[in-house]
N, CA, C and O of each residue as an XYZ file, in Angstrom:
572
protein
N      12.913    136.550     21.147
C      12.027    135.428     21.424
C      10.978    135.851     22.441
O      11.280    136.660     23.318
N       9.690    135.306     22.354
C       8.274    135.929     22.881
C       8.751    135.367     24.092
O       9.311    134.282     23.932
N       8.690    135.811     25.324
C       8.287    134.898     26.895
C       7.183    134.163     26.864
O       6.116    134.532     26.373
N       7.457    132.830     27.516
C       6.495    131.927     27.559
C       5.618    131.999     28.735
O       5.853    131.301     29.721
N       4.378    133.004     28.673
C       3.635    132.852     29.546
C       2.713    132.182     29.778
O       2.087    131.713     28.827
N       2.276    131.883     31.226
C       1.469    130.797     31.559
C      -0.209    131.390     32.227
O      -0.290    132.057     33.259
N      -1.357    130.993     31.431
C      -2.383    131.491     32.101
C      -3.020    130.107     33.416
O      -3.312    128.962     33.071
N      -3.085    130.528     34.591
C      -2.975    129.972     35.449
C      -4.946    129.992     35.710
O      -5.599    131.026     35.852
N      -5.425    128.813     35.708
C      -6.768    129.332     35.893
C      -7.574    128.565     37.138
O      -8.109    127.460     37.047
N      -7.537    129.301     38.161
C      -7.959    129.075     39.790
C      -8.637    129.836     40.465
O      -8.795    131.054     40.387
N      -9.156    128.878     41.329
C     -10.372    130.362     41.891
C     -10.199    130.065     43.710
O     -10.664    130.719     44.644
N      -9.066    128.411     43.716
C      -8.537    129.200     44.996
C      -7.428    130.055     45.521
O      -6.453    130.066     44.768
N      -7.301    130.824     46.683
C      -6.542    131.775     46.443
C      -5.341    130.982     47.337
O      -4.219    131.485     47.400
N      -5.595    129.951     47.894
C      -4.481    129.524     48.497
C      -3.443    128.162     47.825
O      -2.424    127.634     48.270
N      -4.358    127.886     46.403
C      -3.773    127.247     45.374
C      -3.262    128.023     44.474
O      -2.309    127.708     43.762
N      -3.802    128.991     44.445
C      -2.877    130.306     43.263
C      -1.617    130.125     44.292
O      -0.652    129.418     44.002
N      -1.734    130.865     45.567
C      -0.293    131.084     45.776
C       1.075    130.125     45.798
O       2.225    130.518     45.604
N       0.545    128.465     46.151
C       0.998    127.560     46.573
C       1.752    127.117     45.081
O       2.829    126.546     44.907
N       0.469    127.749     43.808
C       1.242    127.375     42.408
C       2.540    128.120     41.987
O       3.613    127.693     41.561
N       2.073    129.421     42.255
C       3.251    129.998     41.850
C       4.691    130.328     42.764
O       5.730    130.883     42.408
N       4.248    129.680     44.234
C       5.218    130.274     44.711
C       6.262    128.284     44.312
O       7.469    128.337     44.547
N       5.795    127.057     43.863
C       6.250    126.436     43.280
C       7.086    126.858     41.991
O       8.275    126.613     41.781
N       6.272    127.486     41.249
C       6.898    127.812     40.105
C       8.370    128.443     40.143
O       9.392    128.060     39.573
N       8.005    130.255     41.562
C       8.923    130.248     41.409
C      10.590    129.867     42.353
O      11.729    130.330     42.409
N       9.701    128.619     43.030
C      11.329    127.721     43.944
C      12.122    126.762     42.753
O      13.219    126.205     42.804
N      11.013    126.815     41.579
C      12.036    125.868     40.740
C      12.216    126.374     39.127
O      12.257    125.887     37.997
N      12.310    127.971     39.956
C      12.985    128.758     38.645
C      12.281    129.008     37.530
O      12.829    129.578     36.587
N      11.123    128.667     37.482
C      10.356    128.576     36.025
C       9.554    129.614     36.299
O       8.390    129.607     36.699
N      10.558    130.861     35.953
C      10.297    132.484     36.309
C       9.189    132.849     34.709
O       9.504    133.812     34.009
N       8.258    132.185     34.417
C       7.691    133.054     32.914
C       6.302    133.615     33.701
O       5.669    133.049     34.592
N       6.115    134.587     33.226
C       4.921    135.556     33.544
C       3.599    134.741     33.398
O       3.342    134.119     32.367
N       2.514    134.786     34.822
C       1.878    134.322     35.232
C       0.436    134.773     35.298
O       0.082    135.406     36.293
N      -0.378    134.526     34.394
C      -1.690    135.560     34.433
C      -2.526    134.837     35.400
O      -2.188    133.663     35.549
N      -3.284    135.136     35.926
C      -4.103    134.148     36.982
C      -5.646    134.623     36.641
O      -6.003    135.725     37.057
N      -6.489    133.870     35.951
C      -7.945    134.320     35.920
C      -8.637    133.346     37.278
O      -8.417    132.135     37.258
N      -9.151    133.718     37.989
C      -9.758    133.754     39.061
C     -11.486    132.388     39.209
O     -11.954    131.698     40.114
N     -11.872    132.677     37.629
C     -12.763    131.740     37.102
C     -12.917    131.614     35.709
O     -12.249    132.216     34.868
N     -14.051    130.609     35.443
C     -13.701    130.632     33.936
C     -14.340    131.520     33.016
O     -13.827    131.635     31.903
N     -15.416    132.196     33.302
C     -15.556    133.848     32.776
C     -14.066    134.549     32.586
O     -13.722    134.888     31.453
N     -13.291    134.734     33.587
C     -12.441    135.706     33.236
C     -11.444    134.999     32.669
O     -10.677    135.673     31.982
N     -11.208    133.780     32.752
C     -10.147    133.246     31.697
C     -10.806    133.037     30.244
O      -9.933    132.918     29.383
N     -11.768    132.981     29.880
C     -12.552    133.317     28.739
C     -12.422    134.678     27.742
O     -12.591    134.790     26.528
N     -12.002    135.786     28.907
C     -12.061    137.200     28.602
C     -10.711    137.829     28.295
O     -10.348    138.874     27.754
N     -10.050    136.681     28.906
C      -8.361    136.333     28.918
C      -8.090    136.074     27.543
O      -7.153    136.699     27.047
N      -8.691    135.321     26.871
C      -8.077    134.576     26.023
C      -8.978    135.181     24.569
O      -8.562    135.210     23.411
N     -10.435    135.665     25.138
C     -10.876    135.812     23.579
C     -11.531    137.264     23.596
O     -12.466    137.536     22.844
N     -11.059    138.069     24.382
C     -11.282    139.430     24.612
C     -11.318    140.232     23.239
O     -11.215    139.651     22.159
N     -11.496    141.817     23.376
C     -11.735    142.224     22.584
C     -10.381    142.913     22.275
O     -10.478    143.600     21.258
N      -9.181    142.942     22.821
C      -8.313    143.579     22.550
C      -7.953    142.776     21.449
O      -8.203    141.576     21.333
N      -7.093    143.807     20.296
C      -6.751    143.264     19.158
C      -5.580    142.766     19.354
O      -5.236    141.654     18.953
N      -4.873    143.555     19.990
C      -3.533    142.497     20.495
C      -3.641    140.726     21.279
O      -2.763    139.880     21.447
N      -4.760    140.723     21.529
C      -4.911    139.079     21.893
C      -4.038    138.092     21.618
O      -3.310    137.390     22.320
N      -4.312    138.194     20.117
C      -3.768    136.746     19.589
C      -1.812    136.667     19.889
O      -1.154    135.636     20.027
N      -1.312    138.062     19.914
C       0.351    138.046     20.130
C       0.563    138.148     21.885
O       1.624    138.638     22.271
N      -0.301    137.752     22.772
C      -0.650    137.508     24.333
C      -1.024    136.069     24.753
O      -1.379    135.987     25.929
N      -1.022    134.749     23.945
C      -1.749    134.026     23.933
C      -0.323    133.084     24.755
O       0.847    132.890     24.424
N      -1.316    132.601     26.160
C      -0.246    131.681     26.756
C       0.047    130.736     26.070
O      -0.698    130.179     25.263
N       1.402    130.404     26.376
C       2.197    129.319     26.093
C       1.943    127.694     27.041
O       2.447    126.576     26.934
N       0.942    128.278     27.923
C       0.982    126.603     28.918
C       0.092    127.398     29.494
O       0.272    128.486     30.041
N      -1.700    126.273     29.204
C      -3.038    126.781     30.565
C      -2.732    125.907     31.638
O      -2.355    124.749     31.456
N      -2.882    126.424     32.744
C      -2.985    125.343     34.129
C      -4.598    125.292     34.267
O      -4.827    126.479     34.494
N      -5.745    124.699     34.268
C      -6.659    124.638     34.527
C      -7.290    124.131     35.339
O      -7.304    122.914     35.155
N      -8.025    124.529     36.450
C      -8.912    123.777     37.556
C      -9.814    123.589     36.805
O     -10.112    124.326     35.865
N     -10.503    122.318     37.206
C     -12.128    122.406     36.790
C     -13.371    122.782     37.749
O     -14.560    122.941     37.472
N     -12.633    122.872     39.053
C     -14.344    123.612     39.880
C     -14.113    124.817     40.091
O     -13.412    125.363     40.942
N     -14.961    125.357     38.982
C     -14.590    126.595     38.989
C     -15.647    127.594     39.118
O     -16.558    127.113     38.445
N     -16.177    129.048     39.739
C     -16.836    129.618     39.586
C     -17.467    130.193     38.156
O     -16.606    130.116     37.279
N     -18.445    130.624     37.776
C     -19.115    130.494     36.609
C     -19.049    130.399     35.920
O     -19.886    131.025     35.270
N     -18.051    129.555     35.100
C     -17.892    128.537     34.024
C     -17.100    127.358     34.503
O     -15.925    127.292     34.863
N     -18.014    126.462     34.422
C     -16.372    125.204     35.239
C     -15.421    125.019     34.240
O     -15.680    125.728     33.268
N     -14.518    124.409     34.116
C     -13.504    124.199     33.852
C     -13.591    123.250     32.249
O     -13.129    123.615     31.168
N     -14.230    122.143     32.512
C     -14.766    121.648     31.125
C     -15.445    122.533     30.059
O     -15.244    122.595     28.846
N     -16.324    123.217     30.872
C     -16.878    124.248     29.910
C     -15.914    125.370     29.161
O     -16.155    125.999     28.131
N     -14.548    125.422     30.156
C     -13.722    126.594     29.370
C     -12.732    126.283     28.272
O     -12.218    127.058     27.466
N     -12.456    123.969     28.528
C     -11.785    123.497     27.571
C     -12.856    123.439     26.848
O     -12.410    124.133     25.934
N     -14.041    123.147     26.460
C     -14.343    122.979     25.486
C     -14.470    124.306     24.240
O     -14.397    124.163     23.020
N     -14.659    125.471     24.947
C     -14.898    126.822     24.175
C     -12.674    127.041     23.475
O     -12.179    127.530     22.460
N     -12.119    126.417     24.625
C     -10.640    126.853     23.895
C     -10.378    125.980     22.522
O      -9.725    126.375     21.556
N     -11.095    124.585     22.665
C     -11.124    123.847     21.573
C     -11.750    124.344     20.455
O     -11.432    124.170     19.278
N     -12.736    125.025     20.946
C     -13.877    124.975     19.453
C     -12.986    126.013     18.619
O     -13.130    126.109     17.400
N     -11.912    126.907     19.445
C     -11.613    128.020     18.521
C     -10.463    127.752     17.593
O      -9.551    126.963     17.841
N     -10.585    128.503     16.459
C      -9.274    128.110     15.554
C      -7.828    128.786     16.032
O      -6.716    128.519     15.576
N      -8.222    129.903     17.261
C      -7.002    130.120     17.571
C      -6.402    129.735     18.731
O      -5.242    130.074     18.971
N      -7.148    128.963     19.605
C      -6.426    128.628     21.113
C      -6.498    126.872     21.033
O      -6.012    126.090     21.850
N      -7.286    126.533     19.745
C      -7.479    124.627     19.711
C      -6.289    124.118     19.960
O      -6.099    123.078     20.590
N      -5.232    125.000     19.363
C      -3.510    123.895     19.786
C      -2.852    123.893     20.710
O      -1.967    123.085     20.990
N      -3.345    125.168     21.539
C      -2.499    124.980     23.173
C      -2.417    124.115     24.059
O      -3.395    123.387     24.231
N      -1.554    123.990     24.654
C      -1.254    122.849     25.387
C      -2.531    122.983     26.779
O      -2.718    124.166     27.064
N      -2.991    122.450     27.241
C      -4.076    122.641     28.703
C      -3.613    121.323     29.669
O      -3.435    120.128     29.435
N      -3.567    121.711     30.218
C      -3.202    120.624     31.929
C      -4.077    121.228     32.760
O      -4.056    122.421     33.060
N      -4.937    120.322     33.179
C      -6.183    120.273     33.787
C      -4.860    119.953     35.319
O      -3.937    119.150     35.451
N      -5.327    120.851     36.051
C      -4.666    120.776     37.503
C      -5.911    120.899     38.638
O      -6.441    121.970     38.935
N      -6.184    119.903     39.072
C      -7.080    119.528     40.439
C      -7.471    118.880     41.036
O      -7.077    117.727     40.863
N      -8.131    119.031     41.750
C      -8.187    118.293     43.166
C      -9.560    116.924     43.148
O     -10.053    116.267     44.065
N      -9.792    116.942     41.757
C     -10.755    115.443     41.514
C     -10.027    114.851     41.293
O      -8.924    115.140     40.829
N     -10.542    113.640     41.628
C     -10.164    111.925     41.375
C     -11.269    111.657     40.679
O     -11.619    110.491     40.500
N     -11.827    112.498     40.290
C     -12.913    111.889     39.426
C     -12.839    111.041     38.189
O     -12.469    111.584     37.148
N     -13.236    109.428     38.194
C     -12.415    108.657     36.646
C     -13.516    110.085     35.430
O     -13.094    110.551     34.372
N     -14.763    110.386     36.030
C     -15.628    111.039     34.630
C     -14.974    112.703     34.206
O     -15.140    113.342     33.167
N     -14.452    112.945     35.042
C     -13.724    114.198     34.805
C     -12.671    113.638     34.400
O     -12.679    114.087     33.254
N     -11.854    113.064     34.445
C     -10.825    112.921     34.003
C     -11.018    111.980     32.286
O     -10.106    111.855     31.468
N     -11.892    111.650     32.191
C     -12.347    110.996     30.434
C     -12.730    111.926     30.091
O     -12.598    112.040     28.872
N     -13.203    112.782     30.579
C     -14.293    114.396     29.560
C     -12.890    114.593     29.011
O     -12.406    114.338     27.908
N     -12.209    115.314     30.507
C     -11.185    116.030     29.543
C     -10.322    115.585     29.095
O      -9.543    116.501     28.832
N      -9.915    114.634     28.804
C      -9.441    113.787     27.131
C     -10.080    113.912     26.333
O      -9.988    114.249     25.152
N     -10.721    113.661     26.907
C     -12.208    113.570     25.438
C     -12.600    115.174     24.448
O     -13.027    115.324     23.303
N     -12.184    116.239     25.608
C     -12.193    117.762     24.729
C     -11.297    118.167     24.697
O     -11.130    119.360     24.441
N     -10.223    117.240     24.975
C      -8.987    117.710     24.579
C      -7.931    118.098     25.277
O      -7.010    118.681     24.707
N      -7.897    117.810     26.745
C      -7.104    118.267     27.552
C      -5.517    117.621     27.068
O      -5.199    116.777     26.230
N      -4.976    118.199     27.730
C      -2.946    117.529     26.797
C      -2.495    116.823     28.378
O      -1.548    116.038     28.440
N      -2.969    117.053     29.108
C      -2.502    115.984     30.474
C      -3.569    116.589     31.508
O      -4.165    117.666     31.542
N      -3.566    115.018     32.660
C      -4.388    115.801     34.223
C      -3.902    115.456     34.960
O      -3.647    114.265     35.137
N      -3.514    116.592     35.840
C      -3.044    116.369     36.858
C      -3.762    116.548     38.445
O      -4.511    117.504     38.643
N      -3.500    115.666     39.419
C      -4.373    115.552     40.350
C      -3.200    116.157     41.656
O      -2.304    115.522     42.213
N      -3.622    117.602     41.854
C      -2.709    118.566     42.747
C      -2.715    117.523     43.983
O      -3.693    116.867     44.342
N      -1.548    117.504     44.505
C      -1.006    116.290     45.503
C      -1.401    117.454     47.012
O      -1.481    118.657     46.763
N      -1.547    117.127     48.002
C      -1.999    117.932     49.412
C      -0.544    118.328     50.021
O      -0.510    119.293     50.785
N       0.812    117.545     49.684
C       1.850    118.011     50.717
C       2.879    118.801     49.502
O       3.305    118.351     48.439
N       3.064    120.114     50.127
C       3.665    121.312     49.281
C       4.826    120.644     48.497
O       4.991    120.964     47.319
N       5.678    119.689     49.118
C       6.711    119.285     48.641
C       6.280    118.674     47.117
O       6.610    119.033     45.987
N       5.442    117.645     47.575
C       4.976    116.783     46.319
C       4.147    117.522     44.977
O       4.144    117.117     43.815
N       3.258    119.071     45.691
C       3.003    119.633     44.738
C       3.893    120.132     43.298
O       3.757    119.946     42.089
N       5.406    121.271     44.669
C       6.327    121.546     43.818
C       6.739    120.700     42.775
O       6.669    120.926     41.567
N       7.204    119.636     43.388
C       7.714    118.358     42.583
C       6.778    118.475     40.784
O       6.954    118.828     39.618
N       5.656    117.819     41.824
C       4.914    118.291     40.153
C       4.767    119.539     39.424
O       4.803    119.349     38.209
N       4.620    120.694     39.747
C       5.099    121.640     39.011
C       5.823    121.838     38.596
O       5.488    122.303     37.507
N       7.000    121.821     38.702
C       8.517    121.826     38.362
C       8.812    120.860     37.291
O       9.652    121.213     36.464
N       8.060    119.263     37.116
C       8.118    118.447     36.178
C       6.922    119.273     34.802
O       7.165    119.523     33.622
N       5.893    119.455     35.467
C       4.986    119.798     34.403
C       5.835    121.346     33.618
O       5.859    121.475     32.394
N       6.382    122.245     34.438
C       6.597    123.028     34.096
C       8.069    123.031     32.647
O       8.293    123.552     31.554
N       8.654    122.152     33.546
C      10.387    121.504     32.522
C       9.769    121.112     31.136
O      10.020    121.677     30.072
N       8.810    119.917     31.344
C       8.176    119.443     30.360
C       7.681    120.382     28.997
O       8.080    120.311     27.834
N       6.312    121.584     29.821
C       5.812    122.001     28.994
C       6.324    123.466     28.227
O       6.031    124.081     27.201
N       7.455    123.656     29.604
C       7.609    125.252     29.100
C       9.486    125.373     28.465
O      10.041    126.371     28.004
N      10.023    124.080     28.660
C      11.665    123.755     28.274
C      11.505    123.030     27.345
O      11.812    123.517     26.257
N      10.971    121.584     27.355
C      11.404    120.130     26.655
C      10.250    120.846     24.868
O      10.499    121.144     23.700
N       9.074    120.785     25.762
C       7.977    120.779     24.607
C       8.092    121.620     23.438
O       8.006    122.795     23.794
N       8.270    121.493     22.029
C       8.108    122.186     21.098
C       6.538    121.966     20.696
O       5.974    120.993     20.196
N       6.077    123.173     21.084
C       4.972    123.299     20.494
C       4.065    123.718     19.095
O       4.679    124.541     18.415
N       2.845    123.357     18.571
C       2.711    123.684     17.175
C       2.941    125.237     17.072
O       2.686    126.056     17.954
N       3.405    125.455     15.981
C       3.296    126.997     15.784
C       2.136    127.729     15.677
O       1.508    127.613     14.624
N       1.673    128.526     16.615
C       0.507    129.262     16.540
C       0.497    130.529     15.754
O       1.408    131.356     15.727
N      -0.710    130.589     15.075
C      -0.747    132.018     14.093
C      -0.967    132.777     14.486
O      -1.008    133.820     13.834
């Protein structure tokens, strides 16, 4: 069985660490790619290596303020494609924005989550999002 890896897409470095070191206090040990912005999670996902498509995360975490591609802009390019349109995406950040949060429904995001400020409450939510998307969820079969 493939490991369910997670492409983690953040461009702060003190929310990268805070994510994964959640991830791993509540065991949800699957390999963690971290693209930095949405250029390189772009390059992540639709690169030129031919092996791509058998690399393709199992669960995006996505910020949307993101250095040179925001974050809407990177759901909408994962949508348009026939091979990343079914992945699951959880928009993870720090807007309360009601218009960010209708876009990305609207292109397709699969949940949003609004990263909580006290570590405890973050974990909490990671650990649920994580049970959810990377234990409970049967996802479509990707080709």
């Amino acid at each position: 069985m493939k490991e369910k890896m997670i492409l983690l897409v953040e461009d702060s470095p003190d929310d990268e660490v805070l994510t994964i070191r959640a991830l791993k206090k509540n065991k949800l040990l699957n390999k963690v790619f971290v693209a930095h912005d949405g250029a390189e999670a772009l390059a992540f996902l639709f690169g030129d290596d031919a092996s791509r498509a058998e690399c393709l995360p199992e669960l995006i975490l996505l910020d949307l303020n993101l250095p040179k591609i925001n974050g809407l802009d990177v759901l909408r390019r994962i949508r348009a494609d026939e091979r990343t349109k079914l992945l699951p995406v959880v928009i993870l950040t720090t807007s309360d924005e009601e218009r960010d949060r209708v876009e990305s429904y609207q292109l397709g995001a699969n949940s949003y989550i609004r990263k909580p400020v006290d570590f405890e409450q973050f974990s909490h939510a990671v650990q649920q999002l994580g049970i959810y998307w990377l234990v409970l969820n049967l996802g479509p079969p990707l080709r």
